[in-house]
C-alpha positions, 0 to 999 in steps of 0.5 A: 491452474493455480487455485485463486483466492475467492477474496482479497482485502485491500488497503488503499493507499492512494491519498497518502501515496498520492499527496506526497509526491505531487509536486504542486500544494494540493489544498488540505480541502481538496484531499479531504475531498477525496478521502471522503469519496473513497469512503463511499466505495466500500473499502474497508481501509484507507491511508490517509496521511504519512507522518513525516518530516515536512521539510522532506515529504512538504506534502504531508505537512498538513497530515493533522489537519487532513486527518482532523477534517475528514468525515468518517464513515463508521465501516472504514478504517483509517490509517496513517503511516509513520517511519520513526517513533515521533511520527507514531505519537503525531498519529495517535496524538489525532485521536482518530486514526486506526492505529494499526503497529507495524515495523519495518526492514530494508534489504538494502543499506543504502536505500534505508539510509536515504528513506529513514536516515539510518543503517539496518542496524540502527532500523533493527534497534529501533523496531525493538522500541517501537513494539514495546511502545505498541504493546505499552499502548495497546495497540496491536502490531499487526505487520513486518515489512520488507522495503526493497524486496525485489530489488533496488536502484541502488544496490540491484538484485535482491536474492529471494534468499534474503528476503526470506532471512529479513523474513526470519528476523521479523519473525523472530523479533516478534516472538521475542517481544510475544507479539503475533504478526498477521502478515508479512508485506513485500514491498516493490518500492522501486519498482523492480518486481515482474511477474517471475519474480514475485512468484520467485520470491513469495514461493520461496517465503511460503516454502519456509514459512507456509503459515505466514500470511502475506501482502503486496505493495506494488508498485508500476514503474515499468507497468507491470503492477497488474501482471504483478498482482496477478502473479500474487494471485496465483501465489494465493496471496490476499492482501494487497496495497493499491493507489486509486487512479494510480497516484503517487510514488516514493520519493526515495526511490532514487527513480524519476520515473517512479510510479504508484502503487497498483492501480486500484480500480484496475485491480478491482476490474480484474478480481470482479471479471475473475469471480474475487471478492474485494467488497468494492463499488467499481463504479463509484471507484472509477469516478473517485479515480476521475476525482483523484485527476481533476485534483492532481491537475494532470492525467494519472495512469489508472487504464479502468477510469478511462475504459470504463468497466464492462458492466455498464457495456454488459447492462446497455447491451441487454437492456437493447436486447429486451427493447 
């Protein structure tokens, strides 16, 4: 049996994943309300908000004031995402944001030009001048990351060679601009991962690059982001994205049916009835999930916030034993 890693960290993702997709206005309050609930469950990182052009995410519009409302909670780190370099001084024009720097590549052409309105040559150039930014500005470049990398609804199968050549090319950018990556993350956008192929393409990264830490951000279009994260597990990788309740999708993708990151609480139930560490209260994530629903105003797809945990069935069942 695969060694399992005895700790993962998670980086959740569900108010920005969430809020940009949904198609009804969802009040700045009620976001707020949110983040500051996921904050008391013992995640250690949070995205919040995306920095994006608002005319094409409209619920993002809000970003600066969702970010200036929120209560902090001094052992939570929280996050912004941003495509471009306008969006990285919107963030950091807030001045209470993590900033954390990351650049990323697409496999597909087609995709990057519908998600950032430019060619992976141009995405290339462009990474240059955002790391020389980061490090004018002290902000450490924490990640590379691979858009697409499992496959595409626009140009198909992705061939596990080339994400490891993507894979090669952050390496080497950041060795030309003497940064030092933490980790590499892999990200499903459009849902085409299953288990096999995340084996495929991880253990085909880790054969070439076996010092290269490594996340997930999956997605459950087709309802396999748990088995997919399982898989992951089994490839000893430990970082993983995941949206609470399910929330969200990306809007690019080029997919109606499009879902969310890897559902939080469910991953969470897995590691806990695995004997994985994430650091995360269940109990008060499955009622943030329960949250997250009421704020959406229809059912999400999270499976744990409805079954609830065994815990609570583990605690009922011994009290009546002792009655």
């Amino acid at each position: 049996m695969p060694k399992l890693p005895s700790r993962i960290d998670i980086i959740e993702e569900g108010p920005r994943e969430g809020f940009q997709i949904e198609k009804g206005p969802i009040s700045t309050a009620r976001k707020i309300e949110l983040i500051d609930a996921l904050s008391q469950t013992g995640l250690a990182t949070i995205q919040i908000v995306s920095f994006v052009n608002p005319k094409r995410v409209p619920g993002m519009a809000d970003a600066e004031a969702v970010v200036a409302g929120m209560t902090p909670h001094p052992k939570v780190s929280y996050r912004g995402l941003w495509l471009n370099q306008a969006g990285f001084e919107r963030a950091r024009a807030t001045g209470r944001l993590d900033l954390r720097g990351a650049y990323n590549v697409a496999p597909s052409e087609t995709f990057l030009k519908k998600n950032q309105n430019r060619s992976i040559a141009e995405q290339t150039a462009d990474n240059a001048v955002i790391i020389e930014r980061f490090k004018e500005l002290g902000v450490p470049v924490e990640k590379g990351g691979i858009m697409a990398a499992f496959g595409c609804n626009y140009e198909g199968d992705i061939a596990p060679a080339r994400i490891v050549s993507l894979v090669g090319g952050l390496l080497e950018q950041a060795k030309a601009h003497e940064v030092k990556l933490e980790y590499i993350m892999l990200a499903d956008t459009m849902g085409w991962a299953t288990p096999a192929s995340v084996k495929r393409v991880v253990g085909a990264v880790s054969d070439k690059y076996p010092d290269v830490g490594l996340s997930l951000h999956l997605h459950d279009t087709r309802g396999l982001g748990i088995a997919n994260a399982y898989a992951g597990l089994e490839m000893a990788v430990t970082h993983y994205d995941a949206a609470v309740a399910g929330l969200g999708g990306c809007p690019f993708a080029g997919n109606a049916g499009a879902a969310g990151n890897v559902c939080t609480e469910d991953l969470v139930f897995m590691c806990d009835e695995m004997g994985i560490e994430t650091g995360v209260d269940l109990q008060k994530l499955i009622d943030c999930a329960v949250l997250a629903e009421d704020i959406v105003g229809h059912p999400l797809p999270g499976s744990v916030k409805t079954g609830g945990s065994l815990a609570r069935l583990r605690a009922a069942r011994a009290k009546a034993a002792q009655a």
